[in-house]
mmCIF file as gemmi writes it, N, C-alpha and C atoms, coordinates in Angstrom:
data_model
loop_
_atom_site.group_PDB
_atom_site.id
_atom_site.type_symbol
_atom_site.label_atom_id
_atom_site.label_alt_id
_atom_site.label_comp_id
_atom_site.label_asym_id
_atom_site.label_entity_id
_atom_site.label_seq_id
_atom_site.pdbx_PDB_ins_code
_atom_site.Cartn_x
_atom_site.Cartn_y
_atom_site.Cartn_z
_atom_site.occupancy
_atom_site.B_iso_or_equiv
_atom_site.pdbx_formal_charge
_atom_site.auth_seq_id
_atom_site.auth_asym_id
_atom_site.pdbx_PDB_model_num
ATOM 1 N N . UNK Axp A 1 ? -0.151 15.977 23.54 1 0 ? 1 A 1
ATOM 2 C CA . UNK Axp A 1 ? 0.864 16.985 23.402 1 0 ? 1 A 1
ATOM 3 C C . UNK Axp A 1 ? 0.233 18.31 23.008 1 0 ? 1 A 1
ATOM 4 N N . UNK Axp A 2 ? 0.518 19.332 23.347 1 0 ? 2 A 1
ATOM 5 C CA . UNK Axp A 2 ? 0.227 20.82 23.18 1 0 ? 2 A 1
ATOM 6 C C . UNK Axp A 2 ? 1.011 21.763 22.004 1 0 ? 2 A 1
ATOM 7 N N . UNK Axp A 3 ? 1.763 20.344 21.514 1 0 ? 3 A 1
ATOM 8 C CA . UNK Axp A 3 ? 2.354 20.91 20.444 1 0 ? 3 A 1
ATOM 9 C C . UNK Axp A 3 ? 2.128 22.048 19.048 1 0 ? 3 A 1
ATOM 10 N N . UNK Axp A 4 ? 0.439 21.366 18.917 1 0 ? 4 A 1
ATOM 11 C CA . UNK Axp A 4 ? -0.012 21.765 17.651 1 0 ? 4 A 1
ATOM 12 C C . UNK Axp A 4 ? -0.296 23.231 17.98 1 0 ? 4 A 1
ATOM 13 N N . UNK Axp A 5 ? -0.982 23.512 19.481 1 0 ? 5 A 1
ATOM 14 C CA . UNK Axp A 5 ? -1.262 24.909 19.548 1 0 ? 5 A 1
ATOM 15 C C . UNK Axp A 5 ? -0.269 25.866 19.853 1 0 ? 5 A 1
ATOM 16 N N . UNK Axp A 6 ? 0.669 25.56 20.447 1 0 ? 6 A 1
ATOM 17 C CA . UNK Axp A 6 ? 2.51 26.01 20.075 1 0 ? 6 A 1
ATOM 18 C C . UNK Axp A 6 ? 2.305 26.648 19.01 1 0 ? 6 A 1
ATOM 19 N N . UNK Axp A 7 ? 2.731 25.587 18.069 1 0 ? 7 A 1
ATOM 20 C CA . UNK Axp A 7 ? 3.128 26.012 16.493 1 0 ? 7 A 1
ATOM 21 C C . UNK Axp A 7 ? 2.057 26.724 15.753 1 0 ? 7 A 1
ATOM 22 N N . UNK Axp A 8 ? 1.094 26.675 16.096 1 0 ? 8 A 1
ATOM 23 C CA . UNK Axp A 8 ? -0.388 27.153 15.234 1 0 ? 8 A 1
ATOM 24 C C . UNK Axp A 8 ? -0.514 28.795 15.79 1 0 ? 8 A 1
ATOM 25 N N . UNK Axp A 9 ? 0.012 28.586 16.876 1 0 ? 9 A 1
ATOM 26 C CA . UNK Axp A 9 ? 0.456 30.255 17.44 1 0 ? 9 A 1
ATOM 27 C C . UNK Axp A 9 ? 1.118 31.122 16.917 1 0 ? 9 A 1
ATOM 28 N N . UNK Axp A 10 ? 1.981 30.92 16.043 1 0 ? 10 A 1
ATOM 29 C CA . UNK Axp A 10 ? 3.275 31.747 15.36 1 0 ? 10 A 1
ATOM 30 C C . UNK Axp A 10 ? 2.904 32.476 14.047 1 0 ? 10 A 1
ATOM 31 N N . UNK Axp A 11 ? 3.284 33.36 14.086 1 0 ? 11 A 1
ATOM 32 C CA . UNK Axp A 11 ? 2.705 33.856 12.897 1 0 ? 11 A 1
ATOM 33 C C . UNK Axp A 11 ? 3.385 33.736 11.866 1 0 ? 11 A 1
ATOM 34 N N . UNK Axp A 12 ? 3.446 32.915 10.377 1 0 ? 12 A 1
ATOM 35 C CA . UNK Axp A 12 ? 4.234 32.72 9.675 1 0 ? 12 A 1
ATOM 36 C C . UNK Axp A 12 ? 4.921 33.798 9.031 1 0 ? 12 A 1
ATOM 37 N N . UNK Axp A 13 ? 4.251 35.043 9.06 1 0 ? 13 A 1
ATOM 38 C CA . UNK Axp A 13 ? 4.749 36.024 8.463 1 0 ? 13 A 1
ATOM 39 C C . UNK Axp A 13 ? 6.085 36.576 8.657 1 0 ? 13 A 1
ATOM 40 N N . UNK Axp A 14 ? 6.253 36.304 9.59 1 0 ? 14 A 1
ATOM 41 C CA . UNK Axp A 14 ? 7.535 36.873 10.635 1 0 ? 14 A 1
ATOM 42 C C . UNK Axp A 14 ? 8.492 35.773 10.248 1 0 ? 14 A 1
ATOM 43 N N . UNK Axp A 15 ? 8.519 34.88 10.525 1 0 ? 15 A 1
ATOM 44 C CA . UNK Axp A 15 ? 9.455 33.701 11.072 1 0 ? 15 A 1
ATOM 45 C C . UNK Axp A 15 ? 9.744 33.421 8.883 1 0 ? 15 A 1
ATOM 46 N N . UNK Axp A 16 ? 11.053 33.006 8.988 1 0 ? 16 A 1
ATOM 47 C CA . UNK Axp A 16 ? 11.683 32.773 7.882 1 0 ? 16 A 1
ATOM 48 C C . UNK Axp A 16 ? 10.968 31.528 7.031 1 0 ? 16 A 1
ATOM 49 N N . UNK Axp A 17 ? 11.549 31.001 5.735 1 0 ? 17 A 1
ATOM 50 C CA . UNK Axp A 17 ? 11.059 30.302 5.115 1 0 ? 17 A 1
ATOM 51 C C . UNK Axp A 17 ? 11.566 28.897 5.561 1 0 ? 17 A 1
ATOM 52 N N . UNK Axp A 18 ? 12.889 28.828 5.738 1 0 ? 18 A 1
ATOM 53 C CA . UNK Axp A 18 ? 13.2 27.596 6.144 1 0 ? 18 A 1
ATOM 54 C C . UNK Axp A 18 ? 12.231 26.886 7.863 1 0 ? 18 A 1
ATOM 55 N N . UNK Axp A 19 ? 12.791 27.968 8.696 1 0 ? 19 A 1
ATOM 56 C CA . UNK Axp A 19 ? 11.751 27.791 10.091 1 0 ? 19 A 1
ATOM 57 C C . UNK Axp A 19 ? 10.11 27.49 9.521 1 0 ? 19 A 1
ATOM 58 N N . UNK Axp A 20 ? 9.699 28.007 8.606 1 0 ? 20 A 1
ATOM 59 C CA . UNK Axp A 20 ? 8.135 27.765 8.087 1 0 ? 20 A 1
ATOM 60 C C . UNK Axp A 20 ? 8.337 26.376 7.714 1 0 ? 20 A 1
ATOM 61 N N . UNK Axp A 21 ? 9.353 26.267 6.79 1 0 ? 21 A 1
ATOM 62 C CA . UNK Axp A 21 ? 9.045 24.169 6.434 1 0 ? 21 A 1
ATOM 63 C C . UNK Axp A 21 ? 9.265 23.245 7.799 1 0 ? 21 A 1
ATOM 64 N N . UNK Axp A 22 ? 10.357 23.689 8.62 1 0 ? 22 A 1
ATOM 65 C CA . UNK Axp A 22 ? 9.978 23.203 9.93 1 0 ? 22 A 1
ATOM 66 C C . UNK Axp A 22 ? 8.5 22.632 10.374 1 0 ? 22 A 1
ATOM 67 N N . UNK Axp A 23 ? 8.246 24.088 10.852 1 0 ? 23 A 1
ATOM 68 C CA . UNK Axp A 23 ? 7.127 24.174 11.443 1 0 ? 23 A 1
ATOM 69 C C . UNK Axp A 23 ? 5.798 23.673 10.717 1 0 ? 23 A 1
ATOM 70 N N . UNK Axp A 24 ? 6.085 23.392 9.548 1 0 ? 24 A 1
ATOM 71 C CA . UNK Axp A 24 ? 5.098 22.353 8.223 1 0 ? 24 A 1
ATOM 72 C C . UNK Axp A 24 ? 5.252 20.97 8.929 1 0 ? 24 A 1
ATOM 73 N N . UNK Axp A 25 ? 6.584 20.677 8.97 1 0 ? 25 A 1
ATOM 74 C CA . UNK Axp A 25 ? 7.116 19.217 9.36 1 0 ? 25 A 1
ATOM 75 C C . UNK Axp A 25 ? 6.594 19.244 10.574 1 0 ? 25 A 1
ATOM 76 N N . UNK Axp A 26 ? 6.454 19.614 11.522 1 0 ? 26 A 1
ATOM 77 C CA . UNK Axp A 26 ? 5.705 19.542 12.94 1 0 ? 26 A 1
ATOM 78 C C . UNK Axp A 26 ? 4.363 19.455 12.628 1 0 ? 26 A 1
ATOM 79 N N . UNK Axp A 27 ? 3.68 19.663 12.234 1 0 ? 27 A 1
ATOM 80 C CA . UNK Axp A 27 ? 2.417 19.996 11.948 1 0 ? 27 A 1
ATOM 81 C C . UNK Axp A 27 ? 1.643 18.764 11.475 1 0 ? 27 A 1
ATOM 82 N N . UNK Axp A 28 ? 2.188 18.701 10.644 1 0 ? 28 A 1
ATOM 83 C CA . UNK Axp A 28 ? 2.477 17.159 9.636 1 0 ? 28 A 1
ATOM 84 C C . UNK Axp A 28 ? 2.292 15.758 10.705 1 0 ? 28 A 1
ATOM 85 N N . UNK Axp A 29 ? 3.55 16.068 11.269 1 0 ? 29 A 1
ATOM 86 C CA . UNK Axp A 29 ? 3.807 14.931 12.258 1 0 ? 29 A 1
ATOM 87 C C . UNK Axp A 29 ? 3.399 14.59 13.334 1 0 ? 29 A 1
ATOM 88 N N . UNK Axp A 30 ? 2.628 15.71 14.001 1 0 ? 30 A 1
ATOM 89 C CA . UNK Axp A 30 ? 1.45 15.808 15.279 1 0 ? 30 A 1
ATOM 90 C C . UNK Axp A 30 ? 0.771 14.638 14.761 1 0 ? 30 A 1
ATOM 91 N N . UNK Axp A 31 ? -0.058 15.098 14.007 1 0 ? 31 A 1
ATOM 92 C CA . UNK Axp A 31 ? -1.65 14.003 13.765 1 0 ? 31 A 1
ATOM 93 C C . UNK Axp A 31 ? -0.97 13.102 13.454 1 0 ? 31 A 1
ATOM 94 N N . UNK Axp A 32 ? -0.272 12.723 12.923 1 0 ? 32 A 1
ATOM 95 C CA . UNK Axp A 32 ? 0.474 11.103 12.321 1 0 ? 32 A 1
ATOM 96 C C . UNK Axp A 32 ? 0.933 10.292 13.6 1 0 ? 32 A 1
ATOM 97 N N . UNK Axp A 33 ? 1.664 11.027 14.325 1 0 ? 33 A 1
ATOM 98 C CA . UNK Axp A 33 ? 1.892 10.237 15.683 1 0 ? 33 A 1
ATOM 99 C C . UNK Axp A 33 ? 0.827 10.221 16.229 1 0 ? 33 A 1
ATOM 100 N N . UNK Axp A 34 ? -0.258 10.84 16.24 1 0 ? 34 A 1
ATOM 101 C CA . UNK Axp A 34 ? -1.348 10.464 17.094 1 0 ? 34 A 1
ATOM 102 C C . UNK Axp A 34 ? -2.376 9.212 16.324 1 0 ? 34 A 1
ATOM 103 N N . UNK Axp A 35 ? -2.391 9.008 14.891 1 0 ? 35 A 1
ATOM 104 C CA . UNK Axp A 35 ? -3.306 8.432 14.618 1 0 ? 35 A 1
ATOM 105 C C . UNK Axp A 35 ? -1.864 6.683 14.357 1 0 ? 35 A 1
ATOM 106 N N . UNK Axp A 36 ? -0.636 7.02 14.662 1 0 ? 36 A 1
ATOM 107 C CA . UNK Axp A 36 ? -0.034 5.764 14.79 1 0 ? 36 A 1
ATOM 108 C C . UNK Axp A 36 ? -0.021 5.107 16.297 1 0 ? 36 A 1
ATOM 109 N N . UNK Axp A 37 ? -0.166 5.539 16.995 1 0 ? 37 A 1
ATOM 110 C CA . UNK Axp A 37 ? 0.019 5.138 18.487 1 0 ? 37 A 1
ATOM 111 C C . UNK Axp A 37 ? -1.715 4.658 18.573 1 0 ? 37 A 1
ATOM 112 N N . UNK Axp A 38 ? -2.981 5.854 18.173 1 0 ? 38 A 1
ATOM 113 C CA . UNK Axp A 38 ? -3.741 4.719 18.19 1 0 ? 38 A 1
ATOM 114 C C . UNK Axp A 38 ? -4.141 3.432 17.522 1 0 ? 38 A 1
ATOM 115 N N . UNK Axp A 39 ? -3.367 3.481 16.51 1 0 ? 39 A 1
ATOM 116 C CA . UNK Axp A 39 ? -3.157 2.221 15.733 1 0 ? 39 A 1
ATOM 117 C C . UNK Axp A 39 ? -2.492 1.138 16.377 1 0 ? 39 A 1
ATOM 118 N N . UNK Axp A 40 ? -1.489 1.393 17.061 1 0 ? 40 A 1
ATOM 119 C CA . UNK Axp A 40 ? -0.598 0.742 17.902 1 0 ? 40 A 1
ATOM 120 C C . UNK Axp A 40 ? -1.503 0.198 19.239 1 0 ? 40 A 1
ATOM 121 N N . UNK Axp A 41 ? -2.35 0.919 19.63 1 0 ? 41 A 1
ATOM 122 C CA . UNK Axp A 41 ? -3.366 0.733 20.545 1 0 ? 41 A 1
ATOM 123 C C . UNK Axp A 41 ? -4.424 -0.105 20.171 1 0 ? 41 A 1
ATOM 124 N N . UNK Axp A 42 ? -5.329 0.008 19.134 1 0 ? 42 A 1
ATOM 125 C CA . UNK Axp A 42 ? -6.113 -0.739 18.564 1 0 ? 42 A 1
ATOM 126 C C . UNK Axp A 42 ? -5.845 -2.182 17.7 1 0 ? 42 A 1
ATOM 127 N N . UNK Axp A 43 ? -4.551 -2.56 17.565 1 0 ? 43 A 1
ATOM 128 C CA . UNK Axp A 43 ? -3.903 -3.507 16.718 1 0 ? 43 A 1
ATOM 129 C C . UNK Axp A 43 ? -4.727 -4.733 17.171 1 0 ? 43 A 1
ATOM 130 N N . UNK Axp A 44 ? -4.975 -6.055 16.447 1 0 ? 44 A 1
ATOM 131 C CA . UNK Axp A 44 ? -5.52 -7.252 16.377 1 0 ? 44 A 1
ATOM 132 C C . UNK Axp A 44 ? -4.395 -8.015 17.102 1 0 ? 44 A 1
ATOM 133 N N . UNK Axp A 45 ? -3.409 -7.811 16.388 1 0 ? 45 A 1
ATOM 134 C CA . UNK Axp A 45 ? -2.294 -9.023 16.829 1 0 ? 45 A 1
ATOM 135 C C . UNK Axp A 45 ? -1.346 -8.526 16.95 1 0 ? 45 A 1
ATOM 136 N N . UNK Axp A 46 ? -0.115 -9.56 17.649 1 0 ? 46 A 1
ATOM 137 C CA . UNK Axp A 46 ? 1.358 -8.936 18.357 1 0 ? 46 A 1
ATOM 138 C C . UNK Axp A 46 ? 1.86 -8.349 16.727 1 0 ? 46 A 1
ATOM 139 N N . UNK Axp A 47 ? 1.739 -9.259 16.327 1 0 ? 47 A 1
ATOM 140 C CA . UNK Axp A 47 ? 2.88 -8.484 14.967 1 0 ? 47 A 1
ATOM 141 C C . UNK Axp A 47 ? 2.21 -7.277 14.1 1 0 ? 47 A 1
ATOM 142 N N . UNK Axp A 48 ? 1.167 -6.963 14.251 1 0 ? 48 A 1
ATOM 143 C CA . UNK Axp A 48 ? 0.399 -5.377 13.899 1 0 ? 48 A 1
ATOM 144 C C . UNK Axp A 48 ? 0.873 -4.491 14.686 1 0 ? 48 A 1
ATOM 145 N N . UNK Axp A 49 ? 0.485 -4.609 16.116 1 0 ? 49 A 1
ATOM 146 C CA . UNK Axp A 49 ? 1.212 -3.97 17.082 1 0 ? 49 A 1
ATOM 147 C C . UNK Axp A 49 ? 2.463 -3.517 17.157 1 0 ? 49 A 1
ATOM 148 N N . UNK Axp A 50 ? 3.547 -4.686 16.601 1 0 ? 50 A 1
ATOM 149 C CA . UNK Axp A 50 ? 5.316 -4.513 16.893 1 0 ? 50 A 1
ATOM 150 C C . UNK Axp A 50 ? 5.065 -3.607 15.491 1 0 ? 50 A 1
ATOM 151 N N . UNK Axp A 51 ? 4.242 -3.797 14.502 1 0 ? 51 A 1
ATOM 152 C CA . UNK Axp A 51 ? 4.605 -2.69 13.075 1 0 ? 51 A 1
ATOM 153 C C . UNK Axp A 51 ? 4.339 -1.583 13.484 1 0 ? 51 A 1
ATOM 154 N N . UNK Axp A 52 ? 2.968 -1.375 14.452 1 0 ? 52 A 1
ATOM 155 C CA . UNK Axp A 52 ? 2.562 0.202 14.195 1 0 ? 52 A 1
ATOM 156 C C . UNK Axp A 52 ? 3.313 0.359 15.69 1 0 ? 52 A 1
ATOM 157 N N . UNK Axp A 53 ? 3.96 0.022 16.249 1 0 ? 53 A 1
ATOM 158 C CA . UNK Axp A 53 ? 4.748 0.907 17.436 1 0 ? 53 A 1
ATOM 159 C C . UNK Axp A 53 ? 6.368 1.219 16.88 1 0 ? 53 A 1
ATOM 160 N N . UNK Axp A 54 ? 6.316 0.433 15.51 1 0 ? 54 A 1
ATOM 161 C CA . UNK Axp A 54 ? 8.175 0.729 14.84 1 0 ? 54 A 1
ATOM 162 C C . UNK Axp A 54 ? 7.411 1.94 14.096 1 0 ? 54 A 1
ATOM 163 N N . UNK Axp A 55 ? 6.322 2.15 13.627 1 0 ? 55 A 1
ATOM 164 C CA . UNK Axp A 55 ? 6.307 3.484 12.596 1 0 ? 55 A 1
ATOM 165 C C . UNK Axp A 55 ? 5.605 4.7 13.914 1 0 ? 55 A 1
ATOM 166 N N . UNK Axp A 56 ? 5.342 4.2 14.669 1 0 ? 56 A 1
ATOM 167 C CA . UNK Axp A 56 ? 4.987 5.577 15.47 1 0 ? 56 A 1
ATOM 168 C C . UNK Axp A 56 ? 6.79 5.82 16.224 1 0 ? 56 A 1
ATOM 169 N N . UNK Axp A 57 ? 7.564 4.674 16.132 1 0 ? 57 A 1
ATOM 170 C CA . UNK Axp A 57 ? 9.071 5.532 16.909 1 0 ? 57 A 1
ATOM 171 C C . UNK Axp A 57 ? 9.696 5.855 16.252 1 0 ? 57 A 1
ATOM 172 N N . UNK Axp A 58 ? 9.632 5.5 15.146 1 0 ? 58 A 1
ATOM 173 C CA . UNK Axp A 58 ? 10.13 6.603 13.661 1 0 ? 58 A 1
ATOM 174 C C . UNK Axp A 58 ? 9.69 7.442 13.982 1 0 ? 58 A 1
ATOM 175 N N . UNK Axp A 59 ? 8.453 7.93 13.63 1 0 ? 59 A 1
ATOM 176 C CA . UNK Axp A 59 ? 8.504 9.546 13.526 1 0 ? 59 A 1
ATOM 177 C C . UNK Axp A 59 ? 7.816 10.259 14.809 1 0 ? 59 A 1
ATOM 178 N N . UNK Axp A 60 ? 8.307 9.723 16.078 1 0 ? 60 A 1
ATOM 179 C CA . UNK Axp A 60 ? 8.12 10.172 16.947 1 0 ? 60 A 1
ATOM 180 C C . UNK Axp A 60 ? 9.537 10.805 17.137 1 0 ? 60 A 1
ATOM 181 N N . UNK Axp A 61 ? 10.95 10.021 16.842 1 0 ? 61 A 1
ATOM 182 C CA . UNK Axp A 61 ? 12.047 10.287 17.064 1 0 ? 61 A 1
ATOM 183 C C . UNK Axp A 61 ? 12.295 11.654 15.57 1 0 ? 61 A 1
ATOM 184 N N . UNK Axp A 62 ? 11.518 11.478 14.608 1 0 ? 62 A 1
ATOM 185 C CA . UNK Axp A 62 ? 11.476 12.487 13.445 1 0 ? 62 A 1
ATOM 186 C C . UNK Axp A 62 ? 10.729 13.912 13.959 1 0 ? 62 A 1
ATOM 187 N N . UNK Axp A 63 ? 9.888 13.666 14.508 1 0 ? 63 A 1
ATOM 188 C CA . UNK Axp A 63 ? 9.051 15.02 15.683 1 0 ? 63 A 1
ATOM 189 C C . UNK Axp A 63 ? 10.365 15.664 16.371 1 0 ? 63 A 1
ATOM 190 N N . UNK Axp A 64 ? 11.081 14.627 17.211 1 0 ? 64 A 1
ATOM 191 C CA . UNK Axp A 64 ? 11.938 15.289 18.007 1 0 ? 64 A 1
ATOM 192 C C . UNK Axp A 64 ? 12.973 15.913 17.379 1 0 ? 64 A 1
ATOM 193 N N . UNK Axp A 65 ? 13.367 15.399 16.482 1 0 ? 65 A 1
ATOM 194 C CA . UNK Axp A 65 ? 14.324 16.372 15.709 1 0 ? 65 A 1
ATOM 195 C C . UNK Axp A 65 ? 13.979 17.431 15.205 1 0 ? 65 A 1
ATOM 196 N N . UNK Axp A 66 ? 12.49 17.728 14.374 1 0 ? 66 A 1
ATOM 197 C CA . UNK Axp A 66 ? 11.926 19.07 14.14 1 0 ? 66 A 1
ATOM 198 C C . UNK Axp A 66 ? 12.204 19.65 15.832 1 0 ? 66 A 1
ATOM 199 N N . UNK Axp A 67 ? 11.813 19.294 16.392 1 0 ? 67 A 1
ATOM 200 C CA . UNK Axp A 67 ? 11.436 20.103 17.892 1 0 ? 67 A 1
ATOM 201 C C . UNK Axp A 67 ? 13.359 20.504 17.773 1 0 ? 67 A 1
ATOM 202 N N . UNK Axp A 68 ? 13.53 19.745 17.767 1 0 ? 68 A 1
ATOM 203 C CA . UNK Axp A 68 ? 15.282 20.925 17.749 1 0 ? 68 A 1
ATOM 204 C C . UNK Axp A 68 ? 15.66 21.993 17.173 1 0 ? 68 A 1
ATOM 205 N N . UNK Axp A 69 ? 15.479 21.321 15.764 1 0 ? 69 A 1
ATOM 206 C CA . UNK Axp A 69 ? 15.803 22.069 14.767 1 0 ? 69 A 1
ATOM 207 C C . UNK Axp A 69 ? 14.963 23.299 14.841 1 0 ? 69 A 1
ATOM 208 N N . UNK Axp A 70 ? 13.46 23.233 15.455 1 0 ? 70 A 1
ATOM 209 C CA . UNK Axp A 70 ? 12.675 24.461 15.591 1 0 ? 70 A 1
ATOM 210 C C . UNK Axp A 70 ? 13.362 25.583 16.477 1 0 ? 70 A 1
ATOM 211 N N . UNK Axp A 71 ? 14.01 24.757 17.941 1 0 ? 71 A 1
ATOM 212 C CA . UNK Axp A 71 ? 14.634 25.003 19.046 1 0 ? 71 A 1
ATOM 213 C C . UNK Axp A 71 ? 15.911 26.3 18.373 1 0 ? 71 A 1
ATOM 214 N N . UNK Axp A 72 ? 16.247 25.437 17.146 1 0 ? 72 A 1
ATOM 215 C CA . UNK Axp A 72 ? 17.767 26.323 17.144 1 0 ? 72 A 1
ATOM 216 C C . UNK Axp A 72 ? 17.666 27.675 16.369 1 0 ? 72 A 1
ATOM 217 N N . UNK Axp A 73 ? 15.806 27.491 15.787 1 0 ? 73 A 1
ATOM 218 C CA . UNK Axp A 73 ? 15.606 29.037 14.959 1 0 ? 73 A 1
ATOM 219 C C . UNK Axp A 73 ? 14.488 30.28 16.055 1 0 ? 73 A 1
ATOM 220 N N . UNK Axp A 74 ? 14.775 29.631 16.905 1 0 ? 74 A 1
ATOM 221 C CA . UNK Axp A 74 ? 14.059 30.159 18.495 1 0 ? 74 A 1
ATOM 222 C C . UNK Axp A 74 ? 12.703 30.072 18.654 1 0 ? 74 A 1
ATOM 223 N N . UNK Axp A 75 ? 12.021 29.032 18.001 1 0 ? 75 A 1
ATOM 224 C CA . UNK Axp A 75 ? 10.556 28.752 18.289 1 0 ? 75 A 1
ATOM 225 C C . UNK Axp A 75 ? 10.197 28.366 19.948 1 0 ? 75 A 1
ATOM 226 N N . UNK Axp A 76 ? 11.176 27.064 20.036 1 0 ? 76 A 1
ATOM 227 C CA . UNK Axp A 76 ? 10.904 26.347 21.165 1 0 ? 76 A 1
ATOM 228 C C . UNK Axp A 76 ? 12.307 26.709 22.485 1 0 ? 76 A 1
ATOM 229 N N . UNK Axp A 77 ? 11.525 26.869 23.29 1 0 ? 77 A 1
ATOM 230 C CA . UNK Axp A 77 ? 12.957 27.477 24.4 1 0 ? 77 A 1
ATOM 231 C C . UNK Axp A 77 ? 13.278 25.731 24.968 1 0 ? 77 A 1
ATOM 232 N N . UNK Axp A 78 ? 14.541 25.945 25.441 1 0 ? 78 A 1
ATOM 233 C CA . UNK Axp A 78 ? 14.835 24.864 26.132 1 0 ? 78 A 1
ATOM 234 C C . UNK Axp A 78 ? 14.364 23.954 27.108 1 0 ? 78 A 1
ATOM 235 N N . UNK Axp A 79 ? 13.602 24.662 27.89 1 0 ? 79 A 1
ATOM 236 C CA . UNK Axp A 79 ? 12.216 24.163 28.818 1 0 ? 79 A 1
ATOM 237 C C . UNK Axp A 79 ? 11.592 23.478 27.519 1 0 ? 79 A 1
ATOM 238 N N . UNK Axp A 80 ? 10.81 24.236 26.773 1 0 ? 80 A 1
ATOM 239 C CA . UNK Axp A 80 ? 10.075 23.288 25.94 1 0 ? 80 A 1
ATOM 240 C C . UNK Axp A 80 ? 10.55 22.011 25.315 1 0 ? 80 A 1
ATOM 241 N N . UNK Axp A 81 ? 11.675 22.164 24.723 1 0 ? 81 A 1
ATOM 242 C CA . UNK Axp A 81 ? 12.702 20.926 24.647 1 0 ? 81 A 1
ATOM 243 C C . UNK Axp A 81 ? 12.802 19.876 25.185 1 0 ? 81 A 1
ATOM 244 N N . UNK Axp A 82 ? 12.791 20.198 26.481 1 0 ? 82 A 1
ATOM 245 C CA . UNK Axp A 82 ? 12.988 19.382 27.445 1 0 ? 82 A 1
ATOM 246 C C . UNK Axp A 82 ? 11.548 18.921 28.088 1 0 ? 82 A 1
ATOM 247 N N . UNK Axp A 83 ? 10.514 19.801 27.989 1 0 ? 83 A 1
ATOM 248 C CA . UNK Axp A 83 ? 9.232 19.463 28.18 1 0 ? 83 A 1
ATOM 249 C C . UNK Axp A 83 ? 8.93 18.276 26.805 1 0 ? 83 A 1
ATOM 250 N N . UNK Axp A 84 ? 8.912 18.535 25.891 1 0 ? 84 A 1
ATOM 251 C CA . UNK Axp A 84 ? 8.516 17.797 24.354 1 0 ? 84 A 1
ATOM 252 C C . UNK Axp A 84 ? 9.199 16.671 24.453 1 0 ? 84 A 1
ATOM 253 N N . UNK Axp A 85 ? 10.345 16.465 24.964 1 0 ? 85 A 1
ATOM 254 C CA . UNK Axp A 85 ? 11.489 15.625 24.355 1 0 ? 85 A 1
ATOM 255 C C . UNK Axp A 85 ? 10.815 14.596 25.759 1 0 ? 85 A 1
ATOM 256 N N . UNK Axp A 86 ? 10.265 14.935 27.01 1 0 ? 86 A 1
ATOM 257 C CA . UNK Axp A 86 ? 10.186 13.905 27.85 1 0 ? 86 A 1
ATOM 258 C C . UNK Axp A 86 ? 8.505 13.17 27.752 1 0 ? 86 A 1
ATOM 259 N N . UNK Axp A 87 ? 7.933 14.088 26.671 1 0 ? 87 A 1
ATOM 260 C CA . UNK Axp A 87 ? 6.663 13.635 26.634 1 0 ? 87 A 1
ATOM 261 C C . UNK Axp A 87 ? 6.786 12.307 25.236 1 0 ? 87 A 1
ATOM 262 N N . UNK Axp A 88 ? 7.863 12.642 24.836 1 0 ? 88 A 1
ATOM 263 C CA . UNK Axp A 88 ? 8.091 12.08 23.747 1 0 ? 88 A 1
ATOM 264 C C . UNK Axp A 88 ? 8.828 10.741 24.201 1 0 ? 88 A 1
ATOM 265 N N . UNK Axp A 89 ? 9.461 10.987 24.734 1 0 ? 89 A 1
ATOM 266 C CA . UNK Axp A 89 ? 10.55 9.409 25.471 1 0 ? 89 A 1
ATOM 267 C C . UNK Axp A 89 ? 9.18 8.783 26.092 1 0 ? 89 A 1
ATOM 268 N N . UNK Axp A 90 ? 8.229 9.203 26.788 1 0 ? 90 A 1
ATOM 269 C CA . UNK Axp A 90 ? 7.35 8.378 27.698 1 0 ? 90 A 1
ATOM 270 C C . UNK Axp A 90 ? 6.391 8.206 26.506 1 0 ? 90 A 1
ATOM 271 N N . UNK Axp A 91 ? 5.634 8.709 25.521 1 0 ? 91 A 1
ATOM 272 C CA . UNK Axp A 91 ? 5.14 7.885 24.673 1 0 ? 91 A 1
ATOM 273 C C . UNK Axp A 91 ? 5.913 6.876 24.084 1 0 ? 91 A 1
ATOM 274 N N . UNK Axp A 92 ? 7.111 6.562 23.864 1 0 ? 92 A 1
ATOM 275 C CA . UNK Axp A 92 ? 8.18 5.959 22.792 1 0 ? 92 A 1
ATOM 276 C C . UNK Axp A 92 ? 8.476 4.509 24.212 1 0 ? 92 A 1
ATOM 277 N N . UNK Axp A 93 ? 8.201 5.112 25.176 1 0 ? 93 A 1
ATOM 278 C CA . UNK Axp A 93 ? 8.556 3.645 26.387 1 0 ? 93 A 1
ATOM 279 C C . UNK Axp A 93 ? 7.071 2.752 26.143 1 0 ? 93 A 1
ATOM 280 N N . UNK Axp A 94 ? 6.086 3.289 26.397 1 0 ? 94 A 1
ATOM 281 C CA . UNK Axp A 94 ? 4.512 2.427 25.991 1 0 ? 94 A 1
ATOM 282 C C . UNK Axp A 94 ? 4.878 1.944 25.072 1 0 ? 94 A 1
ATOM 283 N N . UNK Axp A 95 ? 5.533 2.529 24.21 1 0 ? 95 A 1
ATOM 284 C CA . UNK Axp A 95 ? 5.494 1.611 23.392 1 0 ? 95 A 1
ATOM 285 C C . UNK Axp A 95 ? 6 -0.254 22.891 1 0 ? 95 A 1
ATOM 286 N N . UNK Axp A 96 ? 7.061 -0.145 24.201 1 0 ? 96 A 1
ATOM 287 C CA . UNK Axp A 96 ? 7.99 -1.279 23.98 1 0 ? 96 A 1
ATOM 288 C C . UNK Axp A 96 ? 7.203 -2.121 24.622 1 0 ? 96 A 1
């Protein structure tokens, strides 16, 4: 995802305090979904696997809601939305 360089683009100065904890919560949640899915990838056994693919669709589905909530303080345009939100459903299907 191209997410991180999105958000790493913005200049906090500008953009409000609440949109800044957002954009904390995105930030946050990039590397975590990435280092849960390869966990989910690297797992020993089915039931490691079924754990780390329930905590990467937690907060893969927790990403997508920042990505809204970013959406509604005008970070992310609706294309992006809709770009994020389908990169996000097709990681969240591997997973099942």
């Amino acid at each position: 995802m191209q997410l991180s360089g999105i958000v790493t683009a913005l200049d906090i100065d500008i953009i409000g305090r609440e949109t800044a904890k957002i954009l904390a919560k995105i930030k946050q949640l990039s590397p975590e979904v990435r280092l849960d899915v390869r966990d989910w990838e690297m797992a020993d056994s089915r039931i490691e696997m079924e754990q780390n693919a329930k905590a990467a669709a937690k907060r893969l589905e927790e990403l997508r809601l920042n990505i809204l909530k970013a959406s509604e303080h005008g970070i992310f345009s609706a294309i992006d939305v809709i770009h994020l939100s389908a990169q996000i459903d097709a990681i969240t299907e591997e997973l099942r």
